[in-house]
C-alpha positions in Angstrom: -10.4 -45.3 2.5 -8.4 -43.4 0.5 -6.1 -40.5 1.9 -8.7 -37.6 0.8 -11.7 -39.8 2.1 -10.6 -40.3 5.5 -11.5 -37.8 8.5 -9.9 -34.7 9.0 -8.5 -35.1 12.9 -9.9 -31.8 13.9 -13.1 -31.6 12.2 -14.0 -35.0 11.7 -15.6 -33.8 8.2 -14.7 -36.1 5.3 -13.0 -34.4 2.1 -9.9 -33.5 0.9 -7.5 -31.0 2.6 -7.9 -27.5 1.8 -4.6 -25.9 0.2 -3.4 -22.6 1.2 -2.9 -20.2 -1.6 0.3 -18.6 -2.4 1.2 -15.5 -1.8 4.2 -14.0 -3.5 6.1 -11.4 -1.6 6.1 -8.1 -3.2 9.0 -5.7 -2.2 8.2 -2.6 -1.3 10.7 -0.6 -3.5 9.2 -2.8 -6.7 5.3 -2.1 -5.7 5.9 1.8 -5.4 7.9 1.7 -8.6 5.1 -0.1 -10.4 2.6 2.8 -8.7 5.0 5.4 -10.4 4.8 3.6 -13.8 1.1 3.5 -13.7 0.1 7.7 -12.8 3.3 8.7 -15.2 1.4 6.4 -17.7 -1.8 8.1 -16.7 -0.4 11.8 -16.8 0.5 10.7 -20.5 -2.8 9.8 -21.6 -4.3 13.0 -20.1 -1.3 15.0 -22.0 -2.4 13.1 -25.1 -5.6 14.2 -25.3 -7.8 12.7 -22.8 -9.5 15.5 -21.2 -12.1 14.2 -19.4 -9.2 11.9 -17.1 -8.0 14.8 -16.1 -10.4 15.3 -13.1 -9.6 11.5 -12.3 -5.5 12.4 -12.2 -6.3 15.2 -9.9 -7.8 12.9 -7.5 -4.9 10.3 -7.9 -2.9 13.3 -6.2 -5.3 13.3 -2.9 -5.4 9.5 -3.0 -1.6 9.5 -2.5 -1.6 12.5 0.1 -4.4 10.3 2.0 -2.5 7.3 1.9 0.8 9.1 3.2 -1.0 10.2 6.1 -1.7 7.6 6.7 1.2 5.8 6.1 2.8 8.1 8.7 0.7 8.1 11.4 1.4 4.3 11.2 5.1 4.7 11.6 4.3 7.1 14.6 1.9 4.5 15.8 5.0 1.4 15.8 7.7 3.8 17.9 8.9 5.9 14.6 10.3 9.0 15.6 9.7 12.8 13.5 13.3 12.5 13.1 13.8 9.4 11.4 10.7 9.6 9.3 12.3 13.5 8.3 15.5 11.5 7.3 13.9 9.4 5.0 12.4 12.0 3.1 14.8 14.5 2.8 13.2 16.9 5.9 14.0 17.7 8.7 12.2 16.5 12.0 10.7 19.9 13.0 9.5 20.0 9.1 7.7 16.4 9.5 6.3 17.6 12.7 4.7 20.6 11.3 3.7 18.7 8.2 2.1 15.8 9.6 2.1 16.3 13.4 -1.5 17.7 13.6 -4.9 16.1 14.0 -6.1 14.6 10.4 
């Protein structure tokens, strides 16, 4: 028996191993960079004529206000405080607050 023919310990099933895939680590700062690159791209081809995307750039705008509210009732969620989520926008905490301190 070769080495792919022979038992798996846990199983007992014959067969090769299964691999894990890869996944490649994406930084953060590169990802939202990319996201800038494709809606400025976007906005362009609505400026260039493209009417009918304009309705779909529109919505790209709530997609992202979704997704920050996300995004910041997740930080609240793991400890974050309205003052150091402020900071890292350029608000202040009482600002935060106001902005995202409600029920969604």
């Amino acid at each position: 028996m070769s080495y792919f023919n022979q038992p798996d310990p846990r199983s007992g099933k014959h067969g090769s191993p299964k691999r894990r895939r890869r996944r490649d680590v994406v930084e953060n700062d590169d990802f939202a960079a990319f996201a800038r690159r494709i809606v400025a791209a976007h906005g362009r081809r609505v400026a260039a004529g493209d009417v009918e995307a304009l309705a779909d750039l529109i919505r790209l705008g709530a997609d992202i206000e979704a997704a920050t509210d996300d995004a910041i009732a997740g930080l609240r969620r793991h400890g974050y405080s309205w003052a150091e989520i402020g900071s890292r926008i350029g608000i202040s905490r009482q600002a935060a607050q106001q902005r995202w301190g409600g029920e969604h």
